[in-house]
MARPA-118263 format. One line per field, with one value per residue (C-alpha): residue number from 1; x, y, z. Coordinates in Angstrom, 2 decimals. Layout:
BEGIN
k	NUM ...
u	X ...
v	Y ...
w	Z ...
***
This chain:
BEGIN
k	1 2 3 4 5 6 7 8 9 10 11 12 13 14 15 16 17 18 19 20 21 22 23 24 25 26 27 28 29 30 31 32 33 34 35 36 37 38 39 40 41 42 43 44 45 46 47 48 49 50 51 52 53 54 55 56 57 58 59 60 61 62 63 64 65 66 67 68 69 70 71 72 73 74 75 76 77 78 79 80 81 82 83 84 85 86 87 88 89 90 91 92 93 94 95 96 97 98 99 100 101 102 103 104 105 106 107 108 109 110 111 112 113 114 115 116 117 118 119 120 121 122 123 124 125 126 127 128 129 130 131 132 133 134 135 136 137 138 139 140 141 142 143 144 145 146 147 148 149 150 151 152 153 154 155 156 157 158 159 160 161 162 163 164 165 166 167 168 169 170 171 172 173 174 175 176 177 178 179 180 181 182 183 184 185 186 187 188 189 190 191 192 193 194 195 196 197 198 199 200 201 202 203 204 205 206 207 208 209 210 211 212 213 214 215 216 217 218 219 220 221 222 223 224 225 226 227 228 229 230 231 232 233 234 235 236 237 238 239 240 241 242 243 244 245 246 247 248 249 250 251 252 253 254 255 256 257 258 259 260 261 262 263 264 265 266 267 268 269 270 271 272 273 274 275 276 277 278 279 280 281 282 283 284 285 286 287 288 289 290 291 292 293 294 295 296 297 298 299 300 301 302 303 304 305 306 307 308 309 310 311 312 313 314 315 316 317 318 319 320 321 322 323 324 325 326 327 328 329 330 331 332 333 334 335 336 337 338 339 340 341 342 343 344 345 346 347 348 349 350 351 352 353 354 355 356 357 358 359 360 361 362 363 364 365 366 367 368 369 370 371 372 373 374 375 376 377 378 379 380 381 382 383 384 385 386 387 388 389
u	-9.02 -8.51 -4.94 -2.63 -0.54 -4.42 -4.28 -0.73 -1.02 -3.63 -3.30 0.68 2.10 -0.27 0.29 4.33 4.52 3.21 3.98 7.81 8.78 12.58 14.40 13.27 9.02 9.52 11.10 8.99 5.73 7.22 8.47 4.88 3.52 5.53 5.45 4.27 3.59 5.97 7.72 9.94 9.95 9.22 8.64 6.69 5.95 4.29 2.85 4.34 1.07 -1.69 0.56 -1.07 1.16 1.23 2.92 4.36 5.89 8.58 8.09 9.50 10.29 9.94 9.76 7.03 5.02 2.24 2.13 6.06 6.03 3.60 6.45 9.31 7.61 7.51 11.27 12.27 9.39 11.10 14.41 13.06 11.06 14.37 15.05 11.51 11.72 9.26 7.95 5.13 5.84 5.05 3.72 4.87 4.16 6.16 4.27 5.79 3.53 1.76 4.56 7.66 6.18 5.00 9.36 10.07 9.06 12.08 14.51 13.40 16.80 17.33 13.98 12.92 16.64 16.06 12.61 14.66 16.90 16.02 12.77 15.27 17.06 13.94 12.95 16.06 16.82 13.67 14.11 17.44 16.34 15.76 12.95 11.42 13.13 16.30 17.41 19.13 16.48 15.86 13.92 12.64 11.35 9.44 8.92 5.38 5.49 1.17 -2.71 -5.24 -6.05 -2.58 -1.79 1.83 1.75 5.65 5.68 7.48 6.00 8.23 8.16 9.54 10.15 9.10 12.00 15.69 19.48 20.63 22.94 25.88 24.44 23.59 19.91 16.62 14.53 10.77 8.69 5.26 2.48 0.45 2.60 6.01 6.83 5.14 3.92 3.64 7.56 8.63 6.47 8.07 12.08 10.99 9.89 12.95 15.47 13.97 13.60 17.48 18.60 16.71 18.08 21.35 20.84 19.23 22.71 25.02 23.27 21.72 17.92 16.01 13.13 11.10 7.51 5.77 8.93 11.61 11.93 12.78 16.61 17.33 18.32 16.49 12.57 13.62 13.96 10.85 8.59 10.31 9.02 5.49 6.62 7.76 5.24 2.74 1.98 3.41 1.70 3.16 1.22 1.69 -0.79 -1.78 1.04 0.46 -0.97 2.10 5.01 2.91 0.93 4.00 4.64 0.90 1.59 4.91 3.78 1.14 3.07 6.73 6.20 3.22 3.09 1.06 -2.42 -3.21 -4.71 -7.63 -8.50 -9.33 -12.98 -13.34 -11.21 -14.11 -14.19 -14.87 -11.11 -9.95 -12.52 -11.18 -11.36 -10.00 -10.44 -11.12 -9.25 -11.08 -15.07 -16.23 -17.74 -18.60 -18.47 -14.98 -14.48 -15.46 -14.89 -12.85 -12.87 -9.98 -8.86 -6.26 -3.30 -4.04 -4.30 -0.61 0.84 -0.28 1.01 4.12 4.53 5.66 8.94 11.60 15.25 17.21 18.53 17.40 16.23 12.72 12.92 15.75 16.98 18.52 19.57 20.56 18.63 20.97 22.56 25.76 25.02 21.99 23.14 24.77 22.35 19.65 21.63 22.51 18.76 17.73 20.13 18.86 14.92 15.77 15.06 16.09 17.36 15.10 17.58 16.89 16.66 18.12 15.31 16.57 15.76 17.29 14.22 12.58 14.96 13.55 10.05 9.40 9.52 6.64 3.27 0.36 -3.09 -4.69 -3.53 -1.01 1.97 5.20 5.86 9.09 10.40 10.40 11.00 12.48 10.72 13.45 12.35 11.62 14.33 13.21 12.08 14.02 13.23 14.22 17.82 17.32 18.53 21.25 19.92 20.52 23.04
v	-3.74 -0.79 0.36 3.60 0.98 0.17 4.35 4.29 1.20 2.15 5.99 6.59 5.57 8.14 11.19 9.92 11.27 14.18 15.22 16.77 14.56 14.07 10.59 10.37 10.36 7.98 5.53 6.00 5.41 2.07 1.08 1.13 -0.22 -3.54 -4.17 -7.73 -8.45 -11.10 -8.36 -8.15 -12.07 -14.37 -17.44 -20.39 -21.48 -25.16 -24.84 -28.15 -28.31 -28.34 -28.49 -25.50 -23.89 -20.28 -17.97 -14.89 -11.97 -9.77 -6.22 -2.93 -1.49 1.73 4.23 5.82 2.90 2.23 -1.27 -1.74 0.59 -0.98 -3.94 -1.11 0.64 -2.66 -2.94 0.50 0.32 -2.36 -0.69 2.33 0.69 -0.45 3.68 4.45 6.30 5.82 9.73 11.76 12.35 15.09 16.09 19.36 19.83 23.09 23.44 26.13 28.61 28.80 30.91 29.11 26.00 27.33 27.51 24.76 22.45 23.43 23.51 20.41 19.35 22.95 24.11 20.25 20.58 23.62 22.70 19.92 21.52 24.66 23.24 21.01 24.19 26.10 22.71 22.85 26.40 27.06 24.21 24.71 28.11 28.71 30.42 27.45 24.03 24.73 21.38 19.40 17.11 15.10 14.79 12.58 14.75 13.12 15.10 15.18 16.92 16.57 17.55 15.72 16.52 15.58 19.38 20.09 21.00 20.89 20.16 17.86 16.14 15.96 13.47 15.41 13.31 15.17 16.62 15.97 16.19 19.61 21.48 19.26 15.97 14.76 15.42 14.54 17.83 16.71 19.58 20.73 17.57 18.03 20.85 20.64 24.51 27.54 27.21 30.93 31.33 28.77 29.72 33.30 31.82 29.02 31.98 34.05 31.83 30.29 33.59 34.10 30.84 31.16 34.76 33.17 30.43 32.54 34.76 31.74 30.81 27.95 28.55 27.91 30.26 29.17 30.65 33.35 33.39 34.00 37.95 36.02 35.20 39.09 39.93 42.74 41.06 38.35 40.73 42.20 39.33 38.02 41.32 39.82 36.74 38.03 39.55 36.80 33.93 30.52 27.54 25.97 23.65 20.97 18.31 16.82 14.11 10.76 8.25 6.04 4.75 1.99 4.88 6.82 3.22 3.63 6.93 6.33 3.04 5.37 8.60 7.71 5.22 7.26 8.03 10.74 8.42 5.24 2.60 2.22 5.90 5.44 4.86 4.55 4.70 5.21 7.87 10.14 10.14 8.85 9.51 8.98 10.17 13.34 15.60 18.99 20.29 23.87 21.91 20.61 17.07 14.62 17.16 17.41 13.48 14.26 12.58 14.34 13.01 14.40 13.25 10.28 12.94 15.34 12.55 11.09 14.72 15.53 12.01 12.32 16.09 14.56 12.30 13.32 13.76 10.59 9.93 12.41 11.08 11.95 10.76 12.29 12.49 15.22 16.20 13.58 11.03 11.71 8.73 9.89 10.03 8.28 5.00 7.17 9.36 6.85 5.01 7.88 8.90 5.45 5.82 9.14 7.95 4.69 2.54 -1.02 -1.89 -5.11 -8.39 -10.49 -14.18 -16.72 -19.43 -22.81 -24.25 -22.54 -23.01 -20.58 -18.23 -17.11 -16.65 -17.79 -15.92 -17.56 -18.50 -20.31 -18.47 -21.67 -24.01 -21.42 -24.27 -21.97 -22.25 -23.76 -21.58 -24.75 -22.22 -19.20 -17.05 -14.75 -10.75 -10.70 -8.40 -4.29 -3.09 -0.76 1.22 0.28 1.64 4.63 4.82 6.44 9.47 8.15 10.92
w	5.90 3.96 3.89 2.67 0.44 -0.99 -2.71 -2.98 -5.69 -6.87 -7.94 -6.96 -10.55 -12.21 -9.78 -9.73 -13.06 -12.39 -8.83 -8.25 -5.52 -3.92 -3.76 0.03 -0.70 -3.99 -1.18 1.28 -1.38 -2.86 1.04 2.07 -1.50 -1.15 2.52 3.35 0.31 -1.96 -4.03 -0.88 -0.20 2.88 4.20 4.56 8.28 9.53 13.01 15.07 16.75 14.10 10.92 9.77 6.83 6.41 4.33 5.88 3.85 4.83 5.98 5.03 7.98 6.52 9.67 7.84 7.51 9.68 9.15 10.53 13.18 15.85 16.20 15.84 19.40 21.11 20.66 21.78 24.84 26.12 26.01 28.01 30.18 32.45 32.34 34.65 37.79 40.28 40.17 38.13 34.82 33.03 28.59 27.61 23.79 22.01 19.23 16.21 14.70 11.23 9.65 10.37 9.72 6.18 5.22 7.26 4.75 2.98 5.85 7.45 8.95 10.22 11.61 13.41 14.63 16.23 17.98 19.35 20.64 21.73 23.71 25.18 25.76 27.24 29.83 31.30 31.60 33.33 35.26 36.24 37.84 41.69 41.27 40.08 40.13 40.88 39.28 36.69 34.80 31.27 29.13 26.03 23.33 20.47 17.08 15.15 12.01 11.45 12.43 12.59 9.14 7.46 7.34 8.70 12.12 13.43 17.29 19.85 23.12 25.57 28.55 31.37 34.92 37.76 39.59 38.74 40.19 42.91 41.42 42.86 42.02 45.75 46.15 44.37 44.00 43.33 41.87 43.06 43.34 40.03 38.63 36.80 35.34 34.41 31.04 30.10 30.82 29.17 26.24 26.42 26.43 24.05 21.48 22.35 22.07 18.86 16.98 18.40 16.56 13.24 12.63 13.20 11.03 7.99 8.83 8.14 4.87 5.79 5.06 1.36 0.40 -2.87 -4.21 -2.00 0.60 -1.93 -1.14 2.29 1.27 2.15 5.38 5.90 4.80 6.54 9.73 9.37 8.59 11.80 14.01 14.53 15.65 18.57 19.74 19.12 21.65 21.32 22.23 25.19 27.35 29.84 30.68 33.97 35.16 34.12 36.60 37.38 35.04 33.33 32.17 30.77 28.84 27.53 26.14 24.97 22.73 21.13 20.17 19.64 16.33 15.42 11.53 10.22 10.00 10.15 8.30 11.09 10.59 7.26 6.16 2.62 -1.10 -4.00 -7.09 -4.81 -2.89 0.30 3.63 6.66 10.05 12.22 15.01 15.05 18.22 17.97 18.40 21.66 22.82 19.93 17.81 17.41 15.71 11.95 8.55 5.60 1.70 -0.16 -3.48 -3.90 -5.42 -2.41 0.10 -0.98 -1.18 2.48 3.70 2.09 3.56 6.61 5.45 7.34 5.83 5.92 9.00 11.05 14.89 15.96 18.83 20.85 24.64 26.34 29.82 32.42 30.27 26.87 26.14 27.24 30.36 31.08 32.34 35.32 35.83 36.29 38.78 40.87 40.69 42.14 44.76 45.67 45.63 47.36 44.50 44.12 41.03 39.53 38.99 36.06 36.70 34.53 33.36 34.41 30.90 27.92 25.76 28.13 27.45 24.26 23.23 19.24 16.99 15.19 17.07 15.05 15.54 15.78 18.45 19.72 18.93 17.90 13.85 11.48 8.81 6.39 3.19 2.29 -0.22 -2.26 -2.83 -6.54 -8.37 -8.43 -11.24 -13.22 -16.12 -19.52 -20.34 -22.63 -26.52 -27.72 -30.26 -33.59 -35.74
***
């Protein structure tokens, strides 16, 4: 199957020389260049059914690689899974407009910070309010930095339970069947409140402007190429609740490892470039699923628009489900809804206990690691020569 890592070996030492890229996207490229593959070692396994041998290589687990981050959701599903309440669930996606997410690709850490946290902010503000909720809630807010068409597109989705806490912790306050908050208002505080923060942040010194949006760096063309922003509508939506936890699970595996494409999206690497598919969100009907060539330099410079800074969470928790707090605040939530906590039984044989690790394709039989296969040593440039006097 054709794969990223396929254009990435083939046309990334080229464009490398050329492109400006930081320390972050050169890892991320050779990450998803060597993944599986014996440059990062392995091992050989024997099935102890069939004695089939198979050689499996290591991954990179790159959170930008597509290839890692299918086992990666598994994991962290079946963490969350035990935190599932048995009440509608609601997607609200804040989604930042075309300008700001023009100079957020220099401020990263700040801007993707603050759509964290001040949609956080917004959810439970509004919710908090008598005149709609009137509760305490959480929220899990996941952060997608693409479109369809690898074009940056800054926006979280947030996975919102249906109702939350009273104000003094003893009740359970459901909200409206089919209907969580008013989208318009929280659009309007969302926009506010935003707007608020990055004046305060381009105050403190803590935004970069390069090219076209250096004049930006003073205050006062910074203030007015913020006046239309408030004025103009933010997308806010929420979608129809979610039919059950298992379907909140569904969701969950498919959006929170997400990467910006896929290696099943794509459809072809010739002379031509790299085709693969998208969705135009502005057509109707079939029309909307649509194929796009660009070339191999253009299709590794929008991929690699979308690395986040090192260690910076994109998938963050907030409210009574922060991790703080959560453990208590799910208990006292179960208590409140009448929910039984489940009980893990002990298997009465150990081997039971845990599944392998290994599992032959064949006959099913689990597999032996019988050899270890040692990552070959990185390649470094040759040291450079001393000028000759």
């Amino acid at each position: 199957m054709l794969e990223v890592a396929d254009v990435f070996r083939s046309h990334g030492p080229a464009w490398r020389a050329t492109a400006h890229l930081s320390l972050g996207q050169l890892k991320v490229m050779s990450a998803i260049e060597q993944c599986r593959t014996a440059a990062l070692g392995g091992h050989v396994l024997r099935c102890s059914g069939c004695d089939h041998i198979e050689v499996a290589y290591n991954s990179c687990r790159n959170r930008h690689c597509m290839k890692c981050q299918a086992s990666a959701a598994r994991r962290w599903l079946e963490a969350r899974q035990a935190d599932l309440l048995p009440v509608e669930y609601y997607h609200v996606v804040f989604t930042l407009p075309a300008p700001i997410s023009a100079i957020a690709w220099y401020n990263k850490t700040v801007i993707y910070g603050l759509l964290f946290d001040i949609a956080a902010e917004t959810l439970r503000t509004i919710a908090a309010d008598p005149r709609h909720l009137g509760a305490q809630i959480g929220a899990t807010l996941v952060l997608h930095t693409w479109g369809s068409a690898l074009t940056h597109h800054p926006h979280v989705h947030g996975i919102v339970p249906g109702g939350g806490l009273s104000p003094d912790g003893q009740r359970w306050i459901a909200c409206r069947p089919g209907f969580f908050l008013p989208v318009r208002v929280l659009s309007r505080l969302f926009r506010r409140r935003f707007l608020e923060a990055l004046a305060d942040a381009h105050r403190r010194g803590q935004l970069q402007f390069f090219g076209e949006y250096t004049g930006l760096a003073n205050a006062a063309a910074f203030a007015r190429w913020l006046a239309p922003l408030r004025t103009c509508e933010w997308v806010v939506y929420a979608k129809r609740p979610f039919a059950g936890p298992q379907a909140v699970l569904e969701y969950l595996s498919r959006y929170t490892h997400r990467v910006a494409i896929s290696n099943q999206r794509l459809v072809a690497f010739d002379e031509r470039g790299v085709t693969f598919r998208w969705k135009d969100y502005r057509a109707t009907g079939r029309t909307r699923y649509k194929t796009m060539t660009l070339e191999a330099g253009e299709f590794m410079r929008r991929f690699l628009l979308h690395v986040l800074p090192g260690g910076f969470h994109r998938i963050r928790h907030y409210g009574l489900l922060a991790n703080p707090v959560r453990r208590t605040s799910l208990a006292k939530m179960r208590e409140l809804l009448d929910v039984v906590p489940e009980t893990t039984t002990q298997p009465d044989d150990p081997k039971d206990a845990v599944p392998p690790v290994f599992v032959c394709r064949h006959c099913g039989a689990p597999m032996i690691v019988i050899e270890i296969l040692e990552r070959t040593a990185p390649i470094r440039a040759p040291p450079m020569r001393r000028a000759e006097t």
